[in-house]
FITOR-126474 format. One line per 5 residues: number of its first residue (from 1); their letters; for each residue x negated, y negated, z negated of C-alpha. Coordinates in nm, 2 decimals, padded with zeros to 4 digits. Example, Ala and Ser with C-alpha at 12.3 -4.5 7.8 and 13.67 -1.06 7.14 Angstrom:
! residues 2
1	AS	-01.23/00.45/-00.78 | -01.37/00.11/-00.71
! end
This chain:
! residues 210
1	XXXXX	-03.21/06.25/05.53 | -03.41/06.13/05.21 | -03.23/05.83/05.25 | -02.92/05.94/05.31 | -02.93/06.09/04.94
6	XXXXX	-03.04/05.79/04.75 | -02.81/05.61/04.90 | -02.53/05.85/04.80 | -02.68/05.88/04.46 | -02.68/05.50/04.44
11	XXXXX	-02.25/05.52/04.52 | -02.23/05.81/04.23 | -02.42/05.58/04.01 | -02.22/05.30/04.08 | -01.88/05.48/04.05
16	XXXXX	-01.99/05.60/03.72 | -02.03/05.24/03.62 | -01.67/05.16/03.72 | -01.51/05.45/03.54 | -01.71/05.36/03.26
21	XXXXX	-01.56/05.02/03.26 | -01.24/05.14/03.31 | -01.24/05.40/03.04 | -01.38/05.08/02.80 | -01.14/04.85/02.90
26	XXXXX	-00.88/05.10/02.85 | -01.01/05.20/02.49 | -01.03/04.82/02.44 | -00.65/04.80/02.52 | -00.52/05.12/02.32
31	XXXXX	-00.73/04.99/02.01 | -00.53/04.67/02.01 | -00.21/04.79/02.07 | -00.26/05.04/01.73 | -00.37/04.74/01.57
36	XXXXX	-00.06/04.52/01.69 | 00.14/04.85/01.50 | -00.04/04.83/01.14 | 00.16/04.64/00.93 | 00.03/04.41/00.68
41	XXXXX	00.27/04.32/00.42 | 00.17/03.96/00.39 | 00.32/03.59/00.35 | -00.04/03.46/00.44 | -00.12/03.63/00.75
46	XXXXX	00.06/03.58/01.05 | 00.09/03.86/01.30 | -00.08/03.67/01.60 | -00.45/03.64/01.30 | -00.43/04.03/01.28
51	XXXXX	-00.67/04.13/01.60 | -00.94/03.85/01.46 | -00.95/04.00/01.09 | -00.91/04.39/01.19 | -01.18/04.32/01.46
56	XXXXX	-01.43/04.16/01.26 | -01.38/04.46/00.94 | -01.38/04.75/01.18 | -01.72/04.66/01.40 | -01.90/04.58/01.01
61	XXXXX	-01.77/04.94/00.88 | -01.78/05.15/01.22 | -01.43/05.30/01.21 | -01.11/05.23/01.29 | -00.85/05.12/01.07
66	XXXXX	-00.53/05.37/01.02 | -00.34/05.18/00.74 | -00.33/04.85/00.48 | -00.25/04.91/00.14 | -00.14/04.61/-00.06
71	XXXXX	-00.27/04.66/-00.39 | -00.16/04.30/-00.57 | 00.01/03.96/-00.48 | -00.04/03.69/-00.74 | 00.35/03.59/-00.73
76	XXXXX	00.46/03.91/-00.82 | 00.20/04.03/-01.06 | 00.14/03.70/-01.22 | -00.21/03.55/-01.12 | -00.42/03.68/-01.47
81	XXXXX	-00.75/03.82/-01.35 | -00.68/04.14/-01.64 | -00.36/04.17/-01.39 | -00.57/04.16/-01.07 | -00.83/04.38/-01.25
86	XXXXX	-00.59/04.68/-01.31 | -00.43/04.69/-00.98 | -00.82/04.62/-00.78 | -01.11/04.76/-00.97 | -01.29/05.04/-00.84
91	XXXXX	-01.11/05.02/-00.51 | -01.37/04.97/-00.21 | -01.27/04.82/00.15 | -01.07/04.53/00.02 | -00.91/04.22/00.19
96	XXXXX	-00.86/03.93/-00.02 | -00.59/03.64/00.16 | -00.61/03.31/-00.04 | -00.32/03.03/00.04 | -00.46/02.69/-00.12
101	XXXXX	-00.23/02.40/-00.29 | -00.32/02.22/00.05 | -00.19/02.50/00.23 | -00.51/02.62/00.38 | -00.54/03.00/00.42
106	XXXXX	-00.86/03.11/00.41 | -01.03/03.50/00.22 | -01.29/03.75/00.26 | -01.34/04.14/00.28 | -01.58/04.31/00.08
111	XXXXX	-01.65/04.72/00.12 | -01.83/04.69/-00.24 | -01.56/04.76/-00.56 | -01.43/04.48/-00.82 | -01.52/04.54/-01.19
116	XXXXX	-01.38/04.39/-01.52 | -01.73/04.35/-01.63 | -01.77/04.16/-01.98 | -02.09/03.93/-01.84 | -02.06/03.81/-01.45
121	XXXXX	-02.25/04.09/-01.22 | -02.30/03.98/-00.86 | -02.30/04.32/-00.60 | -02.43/04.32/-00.26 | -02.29/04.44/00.02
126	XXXXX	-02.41/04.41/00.42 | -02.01/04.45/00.53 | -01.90/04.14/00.34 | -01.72/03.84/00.54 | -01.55/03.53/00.42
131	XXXXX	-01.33/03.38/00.69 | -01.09/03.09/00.75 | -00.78/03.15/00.91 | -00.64/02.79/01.00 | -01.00/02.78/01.20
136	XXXXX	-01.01/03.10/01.35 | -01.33/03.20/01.24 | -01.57/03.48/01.08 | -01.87/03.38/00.82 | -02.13/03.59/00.79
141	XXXXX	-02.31/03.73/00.51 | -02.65/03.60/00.38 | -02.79/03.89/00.26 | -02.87/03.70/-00.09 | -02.76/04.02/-00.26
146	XXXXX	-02.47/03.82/-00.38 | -02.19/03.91/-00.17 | -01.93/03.92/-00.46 | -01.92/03.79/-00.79 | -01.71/04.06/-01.07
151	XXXXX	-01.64/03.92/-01.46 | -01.30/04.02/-01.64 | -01.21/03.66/-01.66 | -01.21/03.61/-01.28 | -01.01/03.71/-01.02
156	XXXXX	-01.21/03.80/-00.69 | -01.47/03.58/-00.57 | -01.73/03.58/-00.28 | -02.07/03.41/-00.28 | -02.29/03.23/-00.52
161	XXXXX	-02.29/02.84/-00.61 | -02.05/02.68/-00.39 | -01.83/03.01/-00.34 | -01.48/03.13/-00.27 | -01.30/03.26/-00.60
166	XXXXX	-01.06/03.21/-00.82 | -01.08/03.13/-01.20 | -00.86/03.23/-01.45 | -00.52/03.24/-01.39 | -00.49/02.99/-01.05
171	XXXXX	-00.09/02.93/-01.14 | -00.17/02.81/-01.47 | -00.55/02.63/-01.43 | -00.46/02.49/-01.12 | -00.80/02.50/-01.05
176	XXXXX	-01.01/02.74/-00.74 | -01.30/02.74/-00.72 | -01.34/02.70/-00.33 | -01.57/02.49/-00.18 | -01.73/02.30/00.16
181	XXXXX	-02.02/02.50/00.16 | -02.16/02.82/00.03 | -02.51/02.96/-00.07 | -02.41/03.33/00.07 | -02.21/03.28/00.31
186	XXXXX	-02.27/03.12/00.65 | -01.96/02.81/00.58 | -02.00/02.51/00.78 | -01.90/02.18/00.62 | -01.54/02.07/00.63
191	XXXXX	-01.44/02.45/00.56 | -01.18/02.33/00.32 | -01.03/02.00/00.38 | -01.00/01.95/00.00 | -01.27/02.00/-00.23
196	XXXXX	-01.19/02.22/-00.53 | -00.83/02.31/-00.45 | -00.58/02.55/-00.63 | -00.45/02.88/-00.51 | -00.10/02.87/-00.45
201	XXXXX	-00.02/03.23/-00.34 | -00.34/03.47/-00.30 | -00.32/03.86/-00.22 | -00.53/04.19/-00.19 | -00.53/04.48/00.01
206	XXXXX	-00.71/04.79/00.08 | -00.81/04.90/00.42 | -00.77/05.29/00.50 | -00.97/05.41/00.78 | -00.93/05.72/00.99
! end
């Protein structure tokens, strides 16, 4: 009889397992289908990069995404950092979607704020990611304590040494500061095919969570 009820409880066990799997495969499937429904008002990022991008900024916060606010584009507002300041600063949960000279489209996320600071100030923040999206992949923060980089001359930029930013105003320097390799940021080699290329078209957002 003993038996008999360990082997039942073993079937219980089990088909608690299944539903379990079920319910997470389920959960799995609604979450990308309300993802597939934001809309992103961006020329960089094309709607089949959405799931890698969303994924990788809702496991780092812990909540799910409910809307993306676009906050500046550098073709409309002119690419002056004082324009990228007043439409950015003090905004957390932002999304930043560069598109290079050479046509490479590459950004970051950052949960910290941008500043128009009047000396460079580098903030830390454990939710940072730089990413490329010709490659398909996610870099992870170094925990250097130098996630982003914030001056009044500089629109946004991620890392320290070789980093990801842009100087001045990209349209009229020609000149972006994006690089191979990066000291906070886990970049392999070859991350750019062009050393020290411009920023053609680069855009922010802010993410709204539920």
């Amino acid at each position: 009889f003993e038996n008999k009820i360990n082997s039942q409880n073993k079937e219980i066990n089990k088909l608690k397992e299944e539903i379990k799997e079920i319910k997470a495969i389920k959960d799995n499937k609604e979450k990308k289908v309300l993802k597939q429904n934001i809309l992103i008002d961006s020329q960089i990022l094309k709607e089949n990069e959405k799931e890698m991008i969303f994924s990788a900024i809702e496991s780092r916060i812990n909540k799910q995404i409910i809307s993306i606010q676009k906050l500046f584009q550098a073709s409309i507002y002119d690419g002056e950092p004082s324009n990228f300041h007043s439409k950015c600063d003090n905004k957390k949960n932002t999304l930043v979607l560069i598109q290079s000279g050479n046509n490479e489209r590459f950004g970051g996320f950052t949960s910290n704020f941008w500043e128009s600071t009047s000396s460079e100030v580098f903030k830390d923040d454990k939710d940072a990611f730089v990413f490329s999206l010709d490659k398909q992949k996610i870099y992870k923060y170094k925990n250097d304590g130098k996630a982003i980089r914030c001056f009044k001359e500089y629109g946004p930029w991620f890392g320290y040494g070789p980093l990801i930013g842009l100087y001045k105003n990209p349209f009229k320097e020609k000149s972006l500061f994006s690089f191979n390799y990066n000291n906070s940021y886990d970049i392999e080699k070859g991350f750019l095919s062009q050393l020290g290329d411009y920023a053609k078209e680069y855009e922010v957002f802010q993410i709204i969570f539920e």
